[in-house]
HTML snippet that shows the backbone in 3Dmol.js (N, CA, C, O; Angstrom):
<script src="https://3Dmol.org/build/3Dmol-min.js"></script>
<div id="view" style="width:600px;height:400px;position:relative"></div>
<script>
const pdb = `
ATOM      1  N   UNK A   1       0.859  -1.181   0.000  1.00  0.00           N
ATOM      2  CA  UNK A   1       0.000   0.000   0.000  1.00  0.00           C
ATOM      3  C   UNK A   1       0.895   1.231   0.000  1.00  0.00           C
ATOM      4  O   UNK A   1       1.954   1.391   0.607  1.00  0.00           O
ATOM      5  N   UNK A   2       0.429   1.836  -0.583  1.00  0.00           N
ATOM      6  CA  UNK A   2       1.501   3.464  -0.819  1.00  0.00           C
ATOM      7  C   UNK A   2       0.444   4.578  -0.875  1.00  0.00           C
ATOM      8  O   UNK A   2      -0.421   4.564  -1.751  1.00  0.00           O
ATOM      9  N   UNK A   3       0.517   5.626   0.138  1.00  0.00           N
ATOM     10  CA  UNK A   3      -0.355   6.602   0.122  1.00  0.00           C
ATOM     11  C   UNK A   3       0.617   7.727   0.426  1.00  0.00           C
ATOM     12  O   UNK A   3       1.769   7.533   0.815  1.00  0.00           O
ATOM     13  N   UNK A   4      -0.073   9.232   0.168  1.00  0.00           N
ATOM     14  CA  UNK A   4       0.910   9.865   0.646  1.00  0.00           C
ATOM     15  C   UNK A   4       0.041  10.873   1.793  1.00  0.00           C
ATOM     16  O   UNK A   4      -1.169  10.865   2.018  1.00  0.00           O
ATOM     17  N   UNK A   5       1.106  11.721   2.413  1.00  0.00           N
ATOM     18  CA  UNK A   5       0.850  12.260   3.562  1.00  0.00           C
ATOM     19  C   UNK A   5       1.804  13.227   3.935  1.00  0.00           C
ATOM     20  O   UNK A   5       2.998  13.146   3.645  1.00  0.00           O
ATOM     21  N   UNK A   6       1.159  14.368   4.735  1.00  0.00           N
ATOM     22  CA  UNK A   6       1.992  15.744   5.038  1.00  0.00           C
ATOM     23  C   UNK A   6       2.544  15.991   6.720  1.00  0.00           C
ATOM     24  O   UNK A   6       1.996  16.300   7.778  1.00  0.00           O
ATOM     25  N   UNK A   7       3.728  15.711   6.345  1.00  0.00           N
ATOM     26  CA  UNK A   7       4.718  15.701   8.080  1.00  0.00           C
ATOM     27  C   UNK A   7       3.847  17.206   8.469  1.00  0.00           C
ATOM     28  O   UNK A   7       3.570  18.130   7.704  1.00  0.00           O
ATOM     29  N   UNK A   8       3.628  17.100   9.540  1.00  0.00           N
ATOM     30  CA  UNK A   8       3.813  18.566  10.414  1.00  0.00           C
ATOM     31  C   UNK A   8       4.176  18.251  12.092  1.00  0.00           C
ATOM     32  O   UNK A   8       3.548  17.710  13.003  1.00  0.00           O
ATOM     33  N   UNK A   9       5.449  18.852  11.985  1.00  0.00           N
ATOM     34  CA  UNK A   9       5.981  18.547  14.163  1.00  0.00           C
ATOM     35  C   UNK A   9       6.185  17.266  13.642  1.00  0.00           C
ATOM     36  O   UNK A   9       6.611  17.005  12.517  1.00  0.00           O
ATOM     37  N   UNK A  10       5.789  16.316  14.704  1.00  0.00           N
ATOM     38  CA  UNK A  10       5.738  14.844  14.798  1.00  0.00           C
ATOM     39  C   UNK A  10       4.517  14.212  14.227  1.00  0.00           C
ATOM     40  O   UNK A  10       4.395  13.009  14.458  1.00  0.00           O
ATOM     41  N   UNK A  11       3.700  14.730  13.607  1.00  0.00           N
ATOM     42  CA  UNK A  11       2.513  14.162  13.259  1.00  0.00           C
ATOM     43  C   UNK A  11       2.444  13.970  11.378  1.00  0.00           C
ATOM     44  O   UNK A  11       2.644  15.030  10.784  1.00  0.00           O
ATOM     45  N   UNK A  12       2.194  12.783  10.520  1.00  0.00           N
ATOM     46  CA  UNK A  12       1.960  12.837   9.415  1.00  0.00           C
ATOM     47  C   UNK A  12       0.471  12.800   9.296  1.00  0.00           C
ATOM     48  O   UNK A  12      -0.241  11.964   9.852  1.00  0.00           O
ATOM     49  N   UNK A  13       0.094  13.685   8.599  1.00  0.00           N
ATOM     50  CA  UNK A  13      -1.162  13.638   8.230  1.00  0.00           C
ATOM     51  C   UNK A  13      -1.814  13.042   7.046  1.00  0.00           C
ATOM     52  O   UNK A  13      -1.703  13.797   6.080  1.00  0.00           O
ATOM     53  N   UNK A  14      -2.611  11.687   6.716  1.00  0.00           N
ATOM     54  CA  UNK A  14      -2.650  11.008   5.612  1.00  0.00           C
ATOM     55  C   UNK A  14      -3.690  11.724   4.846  1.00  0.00           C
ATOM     56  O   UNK A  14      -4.716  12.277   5.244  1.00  0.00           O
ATOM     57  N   UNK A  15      -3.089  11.563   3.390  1.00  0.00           N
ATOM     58  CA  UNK A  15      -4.487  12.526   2.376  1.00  0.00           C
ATOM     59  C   UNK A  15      -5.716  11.903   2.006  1.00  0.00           C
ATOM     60  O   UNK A  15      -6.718  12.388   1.480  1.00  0.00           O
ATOM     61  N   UNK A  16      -5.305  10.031   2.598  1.00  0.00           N
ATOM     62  CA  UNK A  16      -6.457   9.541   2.321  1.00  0.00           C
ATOM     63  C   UNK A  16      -6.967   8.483   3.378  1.00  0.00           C
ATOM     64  O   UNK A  16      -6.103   8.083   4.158  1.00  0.00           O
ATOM     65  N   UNK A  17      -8.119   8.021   3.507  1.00  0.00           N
ATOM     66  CA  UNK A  17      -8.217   7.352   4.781  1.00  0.00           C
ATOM     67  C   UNK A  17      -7.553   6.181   4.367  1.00  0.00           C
ATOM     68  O   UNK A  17      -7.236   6.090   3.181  1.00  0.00           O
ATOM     69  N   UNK A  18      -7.255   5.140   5.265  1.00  0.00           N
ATOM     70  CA  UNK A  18      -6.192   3.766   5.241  1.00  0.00           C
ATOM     71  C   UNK A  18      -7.665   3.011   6.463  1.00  0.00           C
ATOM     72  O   UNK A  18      -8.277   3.521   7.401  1.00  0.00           O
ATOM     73  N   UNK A  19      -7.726   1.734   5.863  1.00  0.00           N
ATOM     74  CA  UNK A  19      -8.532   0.562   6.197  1.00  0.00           C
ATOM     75  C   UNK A  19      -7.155  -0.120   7.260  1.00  0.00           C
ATOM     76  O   UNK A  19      -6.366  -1.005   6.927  1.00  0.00           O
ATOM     77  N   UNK A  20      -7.210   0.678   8.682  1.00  0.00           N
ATOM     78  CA  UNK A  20      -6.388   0.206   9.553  1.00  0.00           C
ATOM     79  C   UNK A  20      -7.214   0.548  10.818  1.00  0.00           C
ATOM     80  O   UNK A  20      -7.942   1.530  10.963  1.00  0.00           O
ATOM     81  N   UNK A  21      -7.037  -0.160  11.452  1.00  0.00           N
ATOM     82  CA  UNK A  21      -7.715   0.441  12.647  1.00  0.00           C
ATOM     83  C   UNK A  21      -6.596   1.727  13.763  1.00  0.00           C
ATOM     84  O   UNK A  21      -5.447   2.158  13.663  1.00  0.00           O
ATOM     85  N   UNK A  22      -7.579   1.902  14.608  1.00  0.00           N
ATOM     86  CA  UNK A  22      -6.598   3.097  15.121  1.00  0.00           C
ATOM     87  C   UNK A  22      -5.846   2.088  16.401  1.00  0.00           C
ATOM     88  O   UNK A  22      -6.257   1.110  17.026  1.00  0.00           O
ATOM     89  N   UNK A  23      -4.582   2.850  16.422  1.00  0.00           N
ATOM     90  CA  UNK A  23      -3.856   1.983  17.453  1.00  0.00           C
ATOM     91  C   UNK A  23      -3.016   1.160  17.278  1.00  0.00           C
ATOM     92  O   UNK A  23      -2.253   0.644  18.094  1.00  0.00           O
ATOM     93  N   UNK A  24      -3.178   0.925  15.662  1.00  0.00           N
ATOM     94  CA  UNK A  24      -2.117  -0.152  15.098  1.00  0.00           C
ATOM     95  C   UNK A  24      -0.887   0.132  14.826  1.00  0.00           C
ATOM     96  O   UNK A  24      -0.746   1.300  14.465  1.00  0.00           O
ATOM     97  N   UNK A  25       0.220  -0.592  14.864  1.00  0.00           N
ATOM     98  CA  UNK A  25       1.285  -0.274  14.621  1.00  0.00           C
ATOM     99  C   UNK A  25       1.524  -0.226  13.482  1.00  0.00           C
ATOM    100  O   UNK A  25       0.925  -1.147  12.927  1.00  0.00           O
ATOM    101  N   UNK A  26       2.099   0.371  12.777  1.00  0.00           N
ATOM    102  CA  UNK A  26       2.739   0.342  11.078  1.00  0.00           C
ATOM    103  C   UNK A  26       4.212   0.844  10.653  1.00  0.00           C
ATOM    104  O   UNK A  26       5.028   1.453  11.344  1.00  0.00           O
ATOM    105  N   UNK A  27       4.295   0.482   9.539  1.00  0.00           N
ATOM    106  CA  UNK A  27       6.179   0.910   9.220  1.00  0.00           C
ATOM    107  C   UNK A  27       5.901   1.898   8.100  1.00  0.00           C
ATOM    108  O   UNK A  27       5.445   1.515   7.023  1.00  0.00           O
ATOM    109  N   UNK A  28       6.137   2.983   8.318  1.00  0.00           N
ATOM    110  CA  UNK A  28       6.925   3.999   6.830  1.00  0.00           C
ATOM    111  C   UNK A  28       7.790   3.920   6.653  1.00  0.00           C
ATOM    112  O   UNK A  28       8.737   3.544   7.343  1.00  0.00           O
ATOM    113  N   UNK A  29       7.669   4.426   5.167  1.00  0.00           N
ATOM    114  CA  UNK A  29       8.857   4.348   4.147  1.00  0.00           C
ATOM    115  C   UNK A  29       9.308   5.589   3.861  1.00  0.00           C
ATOM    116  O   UNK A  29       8.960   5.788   2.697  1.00  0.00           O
ATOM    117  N   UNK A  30       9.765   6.340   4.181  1.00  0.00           N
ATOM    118  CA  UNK A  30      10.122   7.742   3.542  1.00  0.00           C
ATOM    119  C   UNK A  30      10.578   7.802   2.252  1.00  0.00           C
ATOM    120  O   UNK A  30      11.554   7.087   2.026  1.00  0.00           O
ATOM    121  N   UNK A  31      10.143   8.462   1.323  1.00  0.00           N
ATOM    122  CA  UNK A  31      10.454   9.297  -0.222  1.00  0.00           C
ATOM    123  C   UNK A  31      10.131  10.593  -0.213  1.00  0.00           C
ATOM    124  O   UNK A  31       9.015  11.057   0.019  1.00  0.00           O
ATOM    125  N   UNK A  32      11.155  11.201  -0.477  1.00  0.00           N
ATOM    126  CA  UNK A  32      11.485  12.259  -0.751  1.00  0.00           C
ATOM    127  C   UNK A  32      10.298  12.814  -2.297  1.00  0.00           C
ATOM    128  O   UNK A  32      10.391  12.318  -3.420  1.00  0.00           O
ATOM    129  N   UNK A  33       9.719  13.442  -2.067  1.00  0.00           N
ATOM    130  CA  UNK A  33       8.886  13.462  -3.468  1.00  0.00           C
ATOM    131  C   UNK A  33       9.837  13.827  -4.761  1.00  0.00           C
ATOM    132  O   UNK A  33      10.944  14.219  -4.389  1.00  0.00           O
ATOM    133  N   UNK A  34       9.662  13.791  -6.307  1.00  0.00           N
ATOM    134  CA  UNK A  34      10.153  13.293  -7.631  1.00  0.00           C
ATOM    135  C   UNK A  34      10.458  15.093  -7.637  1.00  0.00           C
ATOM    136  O   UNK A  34       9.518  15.866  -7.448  1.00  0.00           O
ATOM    137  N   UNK A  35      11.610  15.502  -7.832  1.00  0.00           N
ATOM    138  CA  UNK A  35      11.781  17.238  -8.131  1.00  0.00           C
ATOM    139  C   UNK A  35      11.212  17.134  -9.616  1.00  0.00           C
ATOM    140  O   UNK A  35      11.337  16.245 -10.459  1.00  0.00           O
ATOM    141  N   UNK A  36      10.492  18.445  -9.640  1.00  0.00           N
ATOM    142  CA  UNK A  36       9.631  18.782 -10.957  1.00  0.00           C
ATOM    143  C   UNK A  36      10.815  19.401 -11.998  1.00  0.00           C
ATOM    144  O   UNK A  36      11.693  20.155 -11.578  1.00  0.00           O
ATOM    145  N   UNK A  37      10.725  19.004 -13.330  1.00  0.00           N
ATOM    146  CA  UNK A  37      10.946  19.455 -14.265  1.00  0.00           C
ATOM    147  C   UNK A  37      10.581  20.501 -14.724  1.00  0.00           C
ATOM    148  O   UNK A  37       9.357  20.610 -14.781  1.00  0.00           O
ATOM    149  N   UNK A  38      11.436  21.743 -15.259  1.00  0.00           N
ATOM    150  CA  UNK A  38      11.513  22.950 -15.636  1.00  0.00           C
ATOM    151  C   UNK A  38       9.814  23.123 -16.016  1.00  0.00           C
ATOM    152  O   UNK A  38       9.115  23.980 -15.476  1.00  0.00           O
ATOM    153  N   UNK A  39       9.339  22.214 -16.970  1.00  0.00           N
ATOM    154  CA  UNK A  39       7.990  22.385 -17.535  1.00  0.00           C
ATOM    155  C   UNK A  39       6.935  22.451 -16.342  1.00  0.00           C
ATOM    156  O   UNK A  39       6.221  23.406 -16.035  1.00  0.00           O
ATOM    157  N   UNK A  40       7.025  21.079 -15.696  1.00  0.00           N
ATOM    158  CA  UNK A  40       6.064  21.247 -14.655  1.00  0.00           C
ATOM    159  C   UNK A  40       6.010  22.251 -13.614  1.00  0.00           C
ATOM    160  O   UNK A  40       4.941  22.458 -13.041  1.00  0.00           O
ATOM    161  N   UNK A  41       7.513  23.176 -13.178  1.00  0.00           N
ATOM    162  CA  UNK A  41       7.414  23.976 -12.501  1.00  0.00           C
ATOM    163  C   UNK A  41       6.847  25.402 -13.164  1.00  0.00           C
ATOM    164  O   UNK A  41       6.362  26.420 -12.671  1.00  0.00           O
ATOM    165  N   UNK A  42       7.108  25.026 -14.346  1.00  0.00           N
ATOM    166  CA  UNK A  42       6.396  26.545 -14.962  1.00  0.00           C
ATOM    167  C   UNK A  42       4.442  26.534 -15.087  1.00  0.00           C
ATOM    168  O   UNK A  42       3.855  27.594 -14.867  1.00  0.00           O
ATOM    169  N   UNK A  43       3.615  25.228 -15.455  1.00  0.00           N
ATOM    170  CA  UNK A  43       2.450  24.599 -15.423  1.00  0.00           C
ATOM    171  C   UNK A  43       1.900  25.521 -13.867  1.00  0.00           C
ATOM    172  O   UNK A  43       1.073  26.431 -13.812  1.00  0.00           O
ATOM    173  N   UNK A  44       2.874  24.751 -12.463  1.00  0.00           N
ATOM    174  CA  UNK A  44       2.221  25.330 -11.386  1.00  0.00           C
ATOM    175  C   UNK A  44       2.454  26.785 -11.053  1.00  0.00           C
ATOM    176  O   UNK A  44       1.734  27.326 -10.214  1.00  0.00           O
ATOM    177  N   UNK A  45       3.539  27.533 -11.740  1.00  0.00           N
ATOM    178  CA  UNK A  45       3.333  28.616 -11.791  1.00  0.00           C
ATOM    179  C   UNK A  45       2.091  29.306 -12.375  1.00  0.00           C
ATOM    180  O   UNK A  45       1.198  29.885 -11.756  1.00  0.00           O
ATOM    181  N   UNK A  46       2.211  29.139 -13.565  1.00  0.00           N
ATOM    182  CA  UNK A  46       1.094  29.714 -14.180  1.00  0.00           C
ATOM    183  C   UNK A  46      -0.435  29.481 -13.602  1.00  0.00           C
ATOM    184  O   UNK A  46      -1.284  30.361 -13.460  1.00  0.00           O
ATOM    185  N   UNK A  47      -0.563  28.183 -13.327  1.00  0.00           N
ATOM    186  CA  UNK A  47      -1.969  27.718 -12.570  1.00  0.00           C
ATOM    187  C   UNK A  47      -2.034  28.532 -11.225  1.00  0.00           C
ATOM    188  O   UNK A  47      -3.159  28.981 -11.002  1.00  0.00           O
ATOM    189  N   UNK A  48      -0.951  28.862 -10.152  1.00  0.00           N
ATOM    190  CA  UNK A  48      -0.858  29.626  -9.427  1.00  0.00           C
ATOM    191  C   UNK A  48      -1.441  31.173  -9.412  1.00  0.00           C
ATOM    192  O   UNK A  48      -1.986  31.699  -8.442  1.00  0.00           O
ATOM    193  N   UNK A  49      -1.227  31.738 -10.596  1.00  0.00           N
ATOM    194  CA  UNK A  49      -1.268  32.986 -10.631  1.00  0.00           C
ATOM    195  C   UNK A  49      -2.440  33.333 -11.457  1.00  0.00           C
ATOM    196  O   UNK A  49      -3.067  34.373 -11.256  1.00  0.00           O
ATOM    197  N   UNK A  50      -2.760  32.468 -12.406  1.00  0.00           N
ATOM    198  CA  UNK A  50      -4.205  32.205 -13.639  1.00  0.00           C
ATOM    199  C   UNK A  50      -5.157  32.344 -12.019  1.00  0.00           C
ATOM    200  O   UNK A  50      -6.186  33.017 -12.055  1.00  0.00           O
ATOM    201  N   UNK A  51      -4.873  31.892 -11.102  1.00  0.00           N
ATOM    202  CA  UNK A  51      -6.379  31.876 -10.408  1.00  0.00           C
ATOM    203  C   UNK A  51      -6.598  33.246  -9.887  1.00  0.00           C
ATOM    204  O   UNK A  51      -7.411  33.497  -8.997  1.00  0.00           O
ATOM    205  N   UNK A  52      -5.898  34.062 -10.430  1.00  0.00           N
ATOM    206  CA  UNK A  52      -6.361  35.694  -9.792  1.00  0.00           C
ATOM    207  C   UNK A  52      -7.029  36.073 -11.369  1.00  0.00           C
ATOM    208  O   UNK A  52      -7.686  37.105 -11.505  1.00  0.00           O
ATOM    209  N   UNK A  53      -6.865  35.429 -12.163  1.00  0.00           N
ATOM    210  CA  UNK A  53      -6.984  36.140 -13.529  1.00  0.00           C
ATOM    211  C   UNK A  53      -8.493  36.768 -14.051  1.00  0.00           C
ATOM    212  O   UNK A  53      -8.449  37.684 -14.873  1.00  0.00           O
ATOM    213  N   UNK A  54      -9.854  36.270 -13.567  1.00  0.00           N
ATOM    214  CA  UNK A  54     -11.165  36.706 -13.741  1.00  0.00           C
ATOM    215  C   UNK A  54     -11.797  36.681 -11.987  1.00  0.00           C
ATOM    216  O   UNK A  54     -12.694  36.005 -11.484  1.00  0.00           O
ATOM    217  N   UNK A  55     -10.939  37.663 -11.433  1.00  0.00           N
ATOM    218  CA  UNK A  55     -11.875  38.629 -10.334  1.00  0.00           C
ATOM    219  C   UNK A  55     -11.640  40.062 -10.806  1.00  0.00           C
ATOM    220  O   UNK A  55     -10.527  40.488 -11.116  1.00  0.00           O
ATOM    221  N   UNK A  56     -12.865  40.838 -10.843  1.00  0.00           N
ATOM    222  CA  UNK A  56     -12.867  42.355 -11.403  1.00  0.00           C
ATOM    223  C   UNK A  56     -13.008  43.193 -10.028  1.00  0.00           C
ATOM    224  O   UNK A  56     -13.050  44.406 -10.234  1.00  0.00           O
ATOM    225  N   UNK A  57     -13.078  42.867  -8.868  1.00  0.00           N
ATOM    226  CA  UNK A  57     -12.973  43.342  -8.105  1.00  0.00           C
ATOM    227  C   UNK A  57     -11.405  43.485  -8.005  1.00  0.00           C
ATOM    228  O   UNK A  57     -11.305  44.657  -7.642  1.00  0.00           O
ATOM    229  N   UNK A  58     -10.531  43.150  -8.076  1.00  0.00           N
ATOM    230  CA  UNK A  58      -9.216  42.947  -7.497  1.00  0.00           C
ATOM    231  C   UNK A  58      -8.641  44.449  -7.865  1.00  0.00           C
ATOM    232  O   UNK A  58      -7.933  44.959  -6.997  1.00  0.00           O
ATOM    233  N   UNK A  59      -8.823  45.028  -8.786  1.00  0.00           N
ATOM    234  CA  UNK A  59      -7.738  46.202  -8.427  1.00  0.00           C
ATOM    235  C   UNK A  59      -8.417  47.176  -7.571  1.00  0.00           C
ATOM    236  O   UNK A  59      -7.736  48.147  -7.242  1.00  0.00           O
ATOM    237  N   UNK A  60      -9.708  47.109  -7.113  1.00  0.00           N
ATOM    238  CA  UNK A  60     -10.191  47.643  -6.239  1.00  0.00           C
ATOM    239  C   UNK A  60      -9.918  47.441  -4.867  1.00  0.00           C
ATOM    240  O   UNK A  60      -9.749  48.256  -3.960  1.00  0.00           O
ATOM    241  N   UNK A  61      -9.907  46.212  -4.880  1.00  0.00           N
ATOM    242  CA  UNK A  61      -8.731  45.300  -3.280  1.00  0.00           C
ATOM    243  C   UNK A  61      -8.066  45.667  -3.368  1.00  0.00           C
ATOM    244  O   UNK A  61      -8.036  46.726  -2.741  1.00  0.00           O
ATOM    245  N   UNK A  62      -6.833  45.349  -4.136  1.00  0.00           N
ATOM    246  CA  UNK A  62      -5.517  46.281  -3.750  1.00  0.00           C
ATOM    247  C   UNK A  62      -5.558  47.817  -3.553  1.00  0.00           C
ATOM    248  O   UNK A  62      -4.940  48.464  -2.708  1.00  0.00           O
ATOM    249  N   UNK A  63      -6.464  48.299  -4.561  1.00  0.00           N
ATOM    250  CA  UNK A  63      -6.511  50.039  -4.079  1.00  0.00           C
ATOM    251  C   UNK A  63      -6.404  50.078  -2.670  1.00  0.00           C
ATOM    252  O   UNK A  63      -5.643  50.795  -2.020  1.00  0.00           O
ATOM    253  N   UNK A  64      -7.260  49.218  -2.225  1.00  0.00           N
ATOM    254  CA  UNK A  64      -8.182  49.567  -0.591  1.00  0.00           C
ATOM    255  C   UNK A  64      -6.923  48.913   0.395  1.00  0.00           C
ATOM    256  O   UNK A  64      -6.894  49.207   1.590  1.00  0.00           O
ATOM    257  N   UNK A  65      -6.073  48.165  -0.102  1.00  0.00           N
ATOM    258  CA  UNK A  65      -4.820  47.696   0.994  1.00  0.00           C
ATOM    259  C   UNK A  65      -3.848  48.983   0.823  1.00  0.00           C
ATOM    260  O   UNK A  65      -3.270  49.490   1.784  1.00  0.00           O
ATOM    261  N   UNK A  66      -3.737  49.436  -0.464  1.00  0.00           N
ATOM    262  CA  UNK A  66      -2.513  50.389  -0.840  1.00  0.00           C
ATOM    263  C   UNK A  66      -3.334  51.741   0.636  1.00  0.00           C
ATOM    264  O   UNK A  66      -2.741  52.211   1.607  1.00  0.00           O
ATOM    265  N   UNK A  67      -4.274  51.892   0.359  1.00  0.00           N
ATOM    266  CA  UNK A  67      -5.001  53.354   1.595  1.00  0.00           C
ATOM    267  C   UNK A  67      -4.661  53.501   2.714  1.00  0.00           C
ATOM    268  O   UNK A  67      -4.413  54.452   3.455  1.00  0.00           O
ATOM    269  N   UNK A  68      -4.680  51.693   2.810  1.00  0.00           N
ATOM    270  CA  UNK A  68      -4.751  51.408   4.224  1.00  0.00           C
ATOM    271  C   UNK A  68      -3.657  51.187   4.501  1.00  0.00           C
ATOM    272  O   UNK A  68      -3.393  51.463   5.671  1.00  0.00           O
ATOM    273  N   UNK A  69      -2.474  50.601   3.644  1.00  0.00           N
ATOM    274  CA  UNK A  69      -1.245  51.055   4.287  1.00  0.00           C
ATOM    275  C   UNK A  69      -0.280  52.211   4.554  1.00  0.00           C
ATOM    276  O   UNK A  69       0.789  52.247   5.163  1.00  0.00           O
ATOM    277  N   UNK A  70      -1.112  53.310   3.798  1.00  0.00           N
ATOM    278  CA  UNK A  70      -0.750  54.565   3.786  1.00  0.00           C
ATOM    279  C   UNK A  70      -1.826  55.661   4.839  1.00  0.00           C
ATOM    280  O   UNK A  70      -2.007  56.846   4.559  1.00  0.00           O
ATOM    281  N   UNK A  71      -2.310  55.122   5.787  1.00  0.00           N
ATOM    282  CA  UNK A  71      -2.945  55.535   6.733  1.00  0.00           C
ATOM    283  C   UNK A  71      -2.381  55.388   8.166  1.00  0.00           C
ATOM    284  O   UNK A  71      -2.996  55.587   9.214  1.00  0.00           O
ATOM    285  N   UNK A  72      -0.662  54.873   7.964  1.00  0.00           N
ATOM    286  CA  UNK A  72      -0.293  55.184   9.397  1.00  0.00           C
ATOM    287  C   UNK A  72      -0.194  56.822  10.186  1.00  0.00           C
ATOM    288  O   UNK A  72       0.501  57.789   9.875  1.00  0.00           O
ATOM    289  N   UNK A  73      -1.044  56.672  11.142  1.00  0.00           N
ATOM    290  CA  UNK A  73      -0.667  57.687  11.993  1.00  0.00           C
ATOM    291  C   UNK A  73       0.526  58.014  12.920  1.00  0.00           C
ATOM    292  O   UNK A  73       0.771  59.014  13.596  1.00  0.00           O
ATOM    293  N   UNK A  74       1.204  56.826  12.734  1.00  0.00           N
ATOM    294  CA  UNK A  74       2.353  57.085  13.713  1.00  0.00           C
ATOM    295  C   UNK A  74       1.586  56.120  15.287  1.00  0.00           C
ATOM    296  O   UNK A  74       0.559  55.471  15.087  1.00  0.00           O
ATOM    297  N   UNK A  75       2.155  56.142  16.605  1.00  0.00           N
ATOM    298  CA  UNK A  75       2.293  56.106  17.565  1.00  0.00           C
ATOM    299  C   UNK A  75       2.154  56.982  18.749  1.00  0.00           C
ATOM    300  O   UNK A  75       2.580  58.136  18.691  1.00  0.00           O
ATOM    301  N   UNK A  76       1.697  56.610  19.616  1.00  0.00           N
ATOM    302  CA  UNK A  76       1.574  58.034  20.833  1.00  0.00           C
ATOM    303  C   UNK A  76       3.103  57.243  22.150  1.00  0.00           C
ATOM    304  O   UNK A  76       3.473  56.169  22.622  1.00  0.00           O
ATOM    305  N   UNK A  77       3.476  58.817  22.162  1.00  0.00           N
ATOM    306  CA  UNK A  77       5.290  58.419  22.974  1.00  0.00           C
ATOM    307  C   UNK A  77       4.608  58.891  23.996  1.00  0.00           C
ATOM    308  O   UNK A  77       3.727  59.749  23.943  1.00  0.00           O
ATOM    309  N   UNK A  78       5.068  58.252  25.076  1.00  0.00           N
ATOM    310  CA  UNK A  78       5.124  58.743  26.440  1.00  0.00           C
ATOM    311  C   UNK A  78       6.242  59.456  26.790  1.00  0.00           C
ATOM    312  O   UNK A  78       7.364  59.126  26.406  1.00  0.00           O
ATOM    313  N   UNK A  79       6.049  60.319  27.424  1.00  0.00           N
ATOM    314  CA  UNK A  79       6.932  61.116  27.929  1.00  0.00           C
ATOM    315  C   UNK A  79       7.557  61.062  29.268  1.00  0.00           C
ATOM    316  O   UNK A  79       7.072  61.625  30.249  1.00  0.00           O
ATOM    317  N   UNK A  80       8.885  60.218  29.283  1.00  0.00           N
ATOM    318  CA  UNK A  80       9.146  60.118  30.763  1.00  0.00           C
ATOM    319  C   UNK A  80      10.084  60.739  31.426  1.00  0.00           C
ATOM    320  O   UNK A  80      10.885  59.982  31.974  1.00  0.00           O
ATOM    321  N   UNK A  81      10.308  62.173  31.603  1.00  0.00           N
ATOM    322  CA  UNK A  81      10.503  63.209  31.976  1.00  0.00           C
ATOM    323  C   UNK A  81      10.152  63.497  33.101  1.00  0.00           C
ATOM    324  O   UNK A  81      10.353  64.630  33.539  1.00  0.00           O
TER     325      UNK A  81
END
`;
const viewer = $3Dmol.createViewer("view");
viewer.addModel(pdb, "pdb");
viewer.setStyle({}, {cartoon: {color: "spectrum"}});
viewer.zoomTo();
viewer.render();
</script>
């Protein structure tokens, strides 16, 4: 059986359920996952960034972050004098 699953801390988290009961002991195998080829890394790029590509709201979002990061007032200093 070969499934895969995401380390986090000490815990792997499986992506799919496994017909084991809980409590059982089992052995992993560690693999390193297959490094992507120039092509495939360019595929998840593009799929990455294509998913902003039909919201018409969006340069209106960013307007409204650009405001809001240009709305610092500064800080209030205490004066310990």
């Amino acid at each position: 059986m070969q499934i895969r699953g995401i380390k986090r801390g000490q815990t792997i988290e499986l992506t799919e359920n496994i017909a084991v009961p809980d409590g059982s002991e089992i052995i992993l195998e560690i693999s390193p996952p297959l490094p992507r080829t120039p092509e495939e890394h360019w595929q998840q790029f593009c799929q990455l960034f294509g998913a902003w590509s039909n919201q018409p709201d969006l340069d209106a979002t960013f307007t409204a972050i650009a405001q809001k990061r240009h709305q610092n007032h500064g800080r209030e200093l205490f004066n310990f004098d």
